[in-house]
N, C-alpha and C positions, 0 to 999 in steps of 0.2 A: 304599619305600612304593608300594603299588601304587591304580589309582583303577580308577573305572567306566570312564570315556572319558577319552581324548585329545581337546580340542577346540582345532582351529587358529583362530585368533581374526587377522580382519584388517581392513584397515580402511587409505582415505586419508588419515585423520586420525591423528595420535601418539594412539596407544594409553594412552600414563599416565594420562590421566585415569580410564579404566575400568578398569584395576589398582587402584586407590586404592579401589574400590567392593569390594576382598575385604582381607580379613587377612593382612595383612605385604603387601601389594600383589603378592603372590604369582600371582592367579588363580588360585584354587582355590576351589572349592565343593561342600557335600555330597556330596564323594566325585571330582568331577570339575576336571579341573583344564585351564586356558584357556591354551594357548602360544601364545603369537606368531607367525604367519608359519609355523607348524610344516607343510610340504608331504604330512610321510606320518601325519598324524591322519586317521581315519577319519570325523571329523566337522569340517565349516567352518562359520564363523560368520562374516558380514563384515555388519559393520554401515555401512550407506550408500553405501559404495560403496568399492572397491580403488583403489590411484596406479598401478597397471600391470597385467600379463599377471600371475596365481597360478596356479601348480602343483602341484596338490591330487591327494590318492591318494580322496579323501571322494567318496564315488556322489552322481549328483544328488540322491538324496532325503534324502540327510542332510547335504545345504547350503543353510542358511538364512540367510536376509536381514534385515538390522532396516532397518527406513526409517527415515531420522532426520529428513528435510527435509519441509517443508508443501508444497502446490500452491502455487507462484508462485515458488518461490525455485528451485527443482529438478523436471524432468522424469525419470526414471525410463523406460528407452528399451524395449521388449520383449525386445531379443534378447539384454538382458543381463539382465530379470525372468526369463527362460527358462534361466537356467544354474542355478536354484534349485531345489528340491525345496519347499520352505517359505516364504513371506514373511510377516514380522510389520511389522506397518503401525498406526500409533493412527487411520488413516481409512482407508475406502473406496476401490478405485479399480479397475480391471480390469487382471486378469494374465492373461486370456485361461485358458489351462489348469492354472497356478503355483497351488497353496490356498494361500489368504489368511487370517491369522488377526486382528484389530484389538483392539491392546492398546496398552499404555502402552510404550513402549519404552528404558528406563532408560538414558533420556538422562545424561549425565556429570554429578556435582555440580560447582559453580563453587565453591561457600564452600572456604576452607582452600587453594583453588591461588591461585598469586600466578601473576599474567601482564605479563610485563616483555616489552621488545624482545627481550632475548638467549633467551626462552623461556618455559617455564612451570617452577616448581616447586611441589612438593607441599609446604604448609606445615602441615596435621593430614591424619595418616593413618586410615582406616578404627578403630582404635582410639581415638584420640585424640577423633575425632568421638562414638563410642561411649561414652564416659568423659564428656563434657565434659556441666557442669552450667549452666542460665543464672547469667549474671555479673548484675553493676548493669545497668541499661536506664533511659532516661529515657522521660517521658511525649511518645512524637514517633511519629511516621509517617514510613518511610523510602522510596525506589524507587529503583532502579537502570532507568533509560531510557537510551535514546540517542535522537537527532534522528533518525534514520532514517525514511522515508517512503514507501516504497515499495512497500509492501501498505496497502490502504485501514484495516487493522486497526492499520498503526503509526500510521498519521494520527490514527487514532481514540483512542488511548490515549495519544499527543502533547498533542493538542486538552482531555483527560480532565486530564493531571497538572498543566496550565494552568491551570485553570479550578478546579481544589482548591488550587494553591498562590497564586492570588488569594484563596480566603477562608478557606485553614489559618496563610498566612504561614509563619514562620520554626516553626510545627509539624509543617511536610514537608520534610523533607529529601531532594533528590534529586542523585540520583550517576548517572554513567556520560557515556558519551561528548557533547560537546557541552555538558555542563553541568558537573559537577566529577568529575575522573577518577577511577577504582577501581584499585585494582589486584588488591587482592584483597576479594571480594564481603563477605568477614567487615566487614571495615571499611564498610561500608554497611549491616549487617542487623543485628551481636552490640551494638550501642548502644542499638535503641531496640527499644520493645516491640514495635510492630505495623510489617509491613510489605507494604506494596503489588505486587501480583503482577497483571503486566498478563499473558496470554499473547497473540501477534502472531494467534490465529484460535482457533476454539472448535469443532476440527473432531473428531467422534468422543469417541478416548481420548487425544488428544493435549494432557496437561499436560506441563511440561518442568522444566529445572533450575531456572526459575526460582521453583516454587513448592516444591520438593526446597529449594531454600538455605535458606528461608525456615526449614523445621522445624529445619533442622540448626544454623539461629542463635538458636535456641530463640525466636521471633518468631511473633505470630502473623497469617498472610495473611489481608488483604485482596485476594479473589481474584477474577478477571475472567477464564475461560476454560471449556472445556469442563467440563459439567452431571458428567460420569463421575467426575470427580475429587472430587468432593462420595462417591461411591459405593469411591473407592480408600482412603479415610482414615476415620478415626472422626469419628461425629458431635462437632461443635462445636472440629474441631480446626483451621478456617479460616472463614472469613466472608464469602460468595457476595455479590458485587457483578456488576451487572447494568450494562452501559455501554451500553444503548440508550435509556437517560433520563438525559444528567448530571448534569441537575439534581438530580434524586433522588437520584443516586449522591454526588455530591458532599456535601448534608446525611448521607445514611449516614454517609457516611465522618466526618463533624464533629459526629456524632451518638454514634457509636463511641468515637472519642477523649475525649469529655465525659461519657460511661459507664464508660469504661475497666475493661473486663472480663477485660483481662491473667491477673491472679492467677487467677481462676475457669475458666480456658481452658487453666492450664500440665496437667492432668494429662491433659487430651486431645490435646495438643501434643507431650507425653511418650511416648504411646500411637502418634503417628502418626508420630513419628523412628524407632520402634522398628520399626515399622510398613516403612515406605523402605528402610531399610539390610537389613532383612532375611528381606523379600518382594518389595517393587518393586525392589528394584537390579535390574543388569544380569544378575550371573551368578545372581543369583537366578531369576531370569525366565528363563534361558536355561537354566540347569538343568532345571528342569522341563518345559519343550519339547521335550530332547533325550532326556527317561525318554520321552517321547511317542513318540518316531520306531521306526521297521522296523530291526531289524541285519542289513541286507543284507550280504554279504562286500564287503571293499574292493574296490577296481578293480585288476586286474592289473597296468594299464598307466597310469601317473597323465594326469591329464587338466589344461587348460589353460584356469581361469576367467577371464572379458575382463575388466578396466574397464566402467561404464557406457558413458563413449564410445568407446573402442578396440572394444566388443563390435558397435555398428553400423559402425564402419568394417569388419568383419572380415569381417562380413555382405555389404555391400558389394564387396568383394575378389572374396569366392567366387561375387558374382554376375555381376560382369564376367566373370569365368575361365569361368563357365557359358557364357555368353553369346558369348566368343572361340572359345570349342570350337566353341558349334555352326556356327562355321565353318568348321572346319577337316575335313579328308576321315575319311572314319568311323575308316581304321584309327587313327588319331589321339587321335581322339574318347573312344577306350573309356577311356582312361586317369582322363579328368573326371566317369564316373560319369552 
């Protein structure tokens, strides 16, 4: 079988999870097909950031970068922005001379993976997801939180699920760390009709998995995060909630559940799983980026992408060495350039 492109797909983090986002967890898409780690592809892809040194045949211009991380959790250093021809980011920031493009960046679905100590397994595949019809659901409001506090946005939607499960009671059920564990998100979302999607900032295009589970547990979100994501899905196939009045929000929310417009909401809910898996995914998205790029000729002599942090110590390196040379007697000297 032959494709358009080879794309070496890499990444700090285990890759399963964004194989699961194509058919037969293959990586393959519209012609083009996603390898692992693969050094002599002509095209790289690293999403967030590399665990080490990568040795890539792919020209700067045809290696691109997904941001995965918000401001505050992750800095993003330049000298390793600068090893990119492309960066795809859901916010704003400066890359100095790197073009920025700001999109959704198809974050990994959680629903269907189980996350145990000894690791993760894929418990519904890409198929499986596609195929799957809503079950029973009872009349409840669910949220996967954690205690976590650390951006003023987790305080905020901490303080948020507080303050509704004082006047929803045992009509909100919340799951994740600190309150009743998960292991796999299914089991928090495929039960009840509506579920609560906080996201940790409302920055740009950055929605994430957590509003992605939501459709895929045929559920429909109660959603708190960036205005864009209202413009990536059909109307009325989530339910914008505004967390700079809890007050209000909170009656929303117990206003909703007392209206229960479930059933009136599945064929735009239908429209927007359809919608994720096979426009917003990963290799969907990336697919079409890379019809976008130059096909410069490969590199003759493959070249050596940093890590985010190995990329400024390296930087570093070569400026001491600058710096030792210039002391050393000229014939010496030429050698450092």
């Amino acid at each position: 079988m032959s494709f358009k492109h080879i794309i070496a797909l890499a990444s700090a983090h285990t890759l399963a999870p964004w194989l699961r986002q194509s058919p037969g967890g293959l990586g393959a898409w519209a012609g083009n097909v996603f390898a692992p780690n693969e050094a002599h592809a002509g095209t790289l892809v690293v999403y967030d950031d590399l665990a080490g040194d990568f040795v890539t045949c792919a020209p700067r211009s045809r290696r691109i970068l997904v941001i995965g991380e918000p401001p505050g959790i992750k800095t993003y250093k330049q000298e390793f922005l600068d090893q990119f021809g492309l960066i795809l980011s859901p916010y704003a920031f400066e890359t100095q001379d790197v073009p920025l493009r700001i999109t959704q960046t198809g974050l990994p679905w959680f629903y269907g993976l189980r996350f145990e100590a000894g690791g993760l397994t894929v418990e519904q595949s890409f198929e499986d997801l596609a195929k799957a019809r809503p079950g029973p659901k009872d009349h409840k409001i669910s949220v996967v939180c954690s205690t976590k506090s650390k951006l003023p946005r987790h305080r905020e939607r901490l303080a948020f699920v507080m303050a509704l499960k004082d006047r929803l009671k045992d009509r909100l059920v919340i799951r994740g760390r600190g309150f009743e564990p998960v292991i796999d998100k299914g089991e928090a979302i495929a039960p009840h009709r509506y579920h609560l999607v906080l996201e940790n900032n409302d920055l740009g295009c950055f929605w994430t998995e957590k509003l992605a589970d939501a459709f895929l547990g045929w559920s429909l979100p109660l959603y708190a995060g960036t205005k864009a994501a209202l413009d990536d899905f059909p109307e009325g196939s989530m339910i914008y909630l505004d967390l700079n009045d809890v007050p209000a929000c909170v009656a929303q929310v117990e206003r909703i559940l007392d209206e229960d417009p479930y059933q009136s909401r599945l064929p735009a809910i239908a429209a927007a799983r359809e919608k994720l898996m096979h426009e917003h995914s990963f290799f969907a998205l990336i697919s079409r980026e890379v019809e976008r790029l130059a096909l410069p000729e490969a590199l003759e002599q493959p070249e050596v992408v940093h890590a985010n942090k190995r990329a400024s110590v390296v930087k570093g390196m070569r400026r001491s060495l600058r710096r030792s040379a210039s002391k050393m007697p000229r014939q010496l000297r030429a050698g450092f350039g």
